[in-house]
N, C-alpha and C positions, 0 to 999 in steps of 0.2 A: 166301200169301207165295211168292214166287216161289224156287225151288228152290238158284238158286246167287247169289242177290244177294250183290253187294259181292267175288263171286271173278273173280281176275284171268286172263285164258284168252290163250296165247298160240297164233297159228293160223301154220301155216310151210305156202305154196302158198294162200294167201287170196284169191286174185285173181278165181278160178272153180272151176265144180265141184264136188265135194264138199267140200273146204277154205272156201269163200262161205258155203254152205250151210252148213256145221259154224258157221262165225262167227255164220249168222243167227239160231241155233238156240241155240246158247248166249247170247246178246245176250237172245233172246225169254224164255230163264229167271234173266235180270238180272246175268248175268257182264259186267263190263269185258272188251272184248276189244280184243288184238293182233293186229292184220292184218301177215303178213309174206309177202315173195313181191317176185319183182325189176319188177313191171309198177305202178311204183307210181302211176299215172295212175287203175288200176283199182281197185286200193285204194281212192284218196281219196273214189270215187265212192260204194265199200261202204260205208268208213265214215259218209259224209252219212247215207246210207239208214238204217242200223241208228240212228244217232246221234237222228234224227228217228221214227222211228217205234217204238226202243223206248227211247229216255231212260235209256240206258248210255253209256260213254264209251266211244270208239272211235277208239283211234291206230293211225297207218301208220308203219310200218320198214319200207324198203325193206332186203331180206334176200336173199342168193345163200346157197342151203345148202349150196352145195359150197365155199365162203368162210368157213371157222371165227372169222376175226375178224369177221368180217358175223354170226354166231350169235351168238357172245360178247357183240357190243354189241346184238343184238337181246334178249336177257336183260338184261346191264346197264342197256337203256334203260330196259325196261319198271321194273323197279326204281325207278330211279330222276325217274320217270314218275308212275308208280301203286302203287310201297312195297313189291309183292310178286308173288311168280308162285306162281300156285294149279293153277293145269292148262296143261300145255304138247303141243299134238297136233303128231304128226311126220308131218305128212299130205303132203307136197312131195315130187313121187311120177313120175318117167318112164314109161313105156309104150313102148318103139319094140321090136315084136315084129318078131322077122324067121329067117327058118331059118339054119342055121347053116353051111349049104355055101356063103350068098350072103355072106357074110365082113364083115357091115356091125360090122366090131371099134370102130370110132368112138362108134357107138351102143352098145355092150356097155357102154365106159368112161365112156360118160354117165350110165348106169344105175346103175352102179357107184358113180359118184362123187354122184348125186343119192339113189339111193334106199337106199344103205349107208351112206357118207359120210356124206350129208345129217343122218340120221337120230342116225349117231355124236355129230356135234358139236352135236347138239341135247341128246341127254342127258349132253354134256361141258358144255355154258354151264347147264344148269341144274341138273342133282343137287347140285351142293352146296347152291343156296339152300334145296332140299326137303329135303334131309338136317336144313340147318341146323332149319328151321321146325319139324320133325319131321311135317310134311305138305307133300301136294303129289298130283299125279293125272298120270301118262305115259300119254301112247295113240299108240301107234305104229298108223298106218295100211297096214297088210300087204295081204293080197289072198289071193283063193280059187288063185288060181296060187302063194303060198306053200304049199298043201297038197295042189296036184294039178298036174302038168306038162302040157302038150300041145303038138303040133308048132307051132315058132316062139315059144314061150315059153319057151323052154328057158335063155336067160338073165336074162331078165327074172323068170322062176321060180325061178333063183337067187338073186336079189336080194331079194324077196320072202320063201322061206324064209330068208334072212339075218335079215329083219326079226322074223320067228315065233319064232326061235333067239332073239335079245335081249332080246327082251323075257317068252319063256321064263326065262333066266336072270336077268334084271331083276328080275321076281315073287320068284325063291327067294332073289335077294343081299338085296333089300330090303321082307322080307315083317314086319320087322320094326321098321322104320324109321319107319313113318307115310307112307310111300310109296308109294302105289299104281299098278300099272301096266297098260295094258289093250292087247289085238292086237286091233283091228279087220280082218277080211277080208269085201272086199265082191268078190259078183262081178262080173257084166259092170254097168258103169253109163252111162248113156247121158252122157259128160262129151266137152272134146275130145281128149281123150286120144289117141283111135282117132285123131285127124285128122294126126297128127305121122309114124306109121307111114310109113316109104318104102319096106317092099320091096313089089315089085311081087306078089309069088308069096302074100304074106300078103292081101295088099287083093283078090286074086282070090279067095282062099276063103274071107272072109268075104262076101262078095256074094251068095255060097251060104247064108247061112244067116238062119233066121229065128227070131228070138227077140226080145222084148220088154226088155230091159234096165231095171236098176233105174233111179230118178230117185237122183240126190244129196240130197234129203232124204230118201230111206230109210234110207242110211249116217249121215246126221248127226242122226236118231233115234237110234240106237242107238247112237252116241257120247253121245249124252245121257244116253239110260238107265243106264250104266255110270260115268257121270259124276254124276247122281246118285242111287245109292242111299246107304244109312246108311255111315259113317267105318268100320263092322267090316266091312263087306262089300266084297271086291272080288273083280270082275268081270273076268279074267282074259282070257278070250277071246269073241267075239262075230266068228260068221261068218254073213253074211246073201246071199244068191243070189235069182235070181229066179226067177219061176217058169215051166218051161213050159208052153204050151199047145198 
């Protein structure tokens, strides 16, 4: 029997990368899933795919996470859609690394408003219905820069320990509740995240380096595992890196 049949999973950043992945991956273990993310061309495509090859149901909302009524009706839809929300991943996530003397303040506040924000009004449109249920699964998608800095990370590392702090405090407010809550930090993973980067001084020194990065089905393993072990168990943090060679 397949692990999470008949649970409802909403994905925010679905469109690629690890967020697709995460959708596939829970689909393959019999969850209904929510595809959310503003590219909704790429959505409808995901949804065909899972829809056909794993015999779950798969709707698109189109979702801006920095847009809290865009969250609120991505919850209310599902609701009132498919009856309920069982696991909600806060995986809609920026990357623009850049050093902090080259003043790209633009991209600070997109990071801000995607990967804190985001994040906020995601556990604003849905804790109440988990509260109500007295179940439900948060997985905040953080990052190995939420527990180690380095040059040009330095605010995007902020944003990221933002998300490791909340969901810290989320485990202790609702350990009681039926609510469980999970920080994913992955490391480098080969998504296109890197492709959005514009300072120039960042994109020189990684050309220097060489490492093999995860695949996004790594991380959306281990969104699963943590998604399903037994109702007493929860699985608070999960941080996966890759390796070098």
């Amino acid at each position: 029997m397949d692990q999470l049949t008949n649970k409802v999973a909403i994905i925010t950043g679905a469109s690629s990368g690890i967020g697709k992945a995460i959708a596939k991956e829970l689909a393959n273990k019999g969850a209904n899933v929510v595809l959310a993310a503003r590219r909704s061309e790429k959505l409808q495509q995901l949804a065909t795919t899972i829809q056909e090859k794993y015999a779950v149901k798969a709707i698109v909302i189109e979702s801006d996470v920095t847009n809290r009524s865009d969250v609120e009706n991505l919850v209310q839809q599902t609701k009132k859609d498919l009856g309920r929300v069982d696991i909600y991943v806060n995986n809609a996530g920026v990357m623009l690394l850049s050093f902090l003397k080259n003043d790209h303040i633009d991209e600070w506040e997109q990071m801000v408003d995607v990967n804190i924000k985001g994040v906020l009004y995601g556990i604003h449109a849905v804790l109440p219905t988990m509260i109500e249920q007295e179940a439900g699964h948060i997985v905040n998608v953080s990052s190995v820069a939420g527990h180690e800095v380095f040059p040009s990370s330095t605010v995007y590392s902020a944003t990221k320990y933002a998300v490791k702090a909340l969901s810290m405090g989320m485990e202790k407010e609702l350990s009681r509740s039926g609510v469980r809550v999970t920080n994913v930090s992955p490391g480098a993973v080969e998504t296109e995240l890197t492709e959005h980067i514009t300072d120039g001084d960042v994109i020189d020194m990684f050309k220097d380096r060489n490492m093999t990065p995860l695949e996004s089905d790594d991380i959306a393993s281990a969104v699963a595992y943590a998604l399903t072990q037994p109702e007493t168990v929860n699985v608070n943090e999960v941080i996966v890196r890759p390796m070098h060679k």
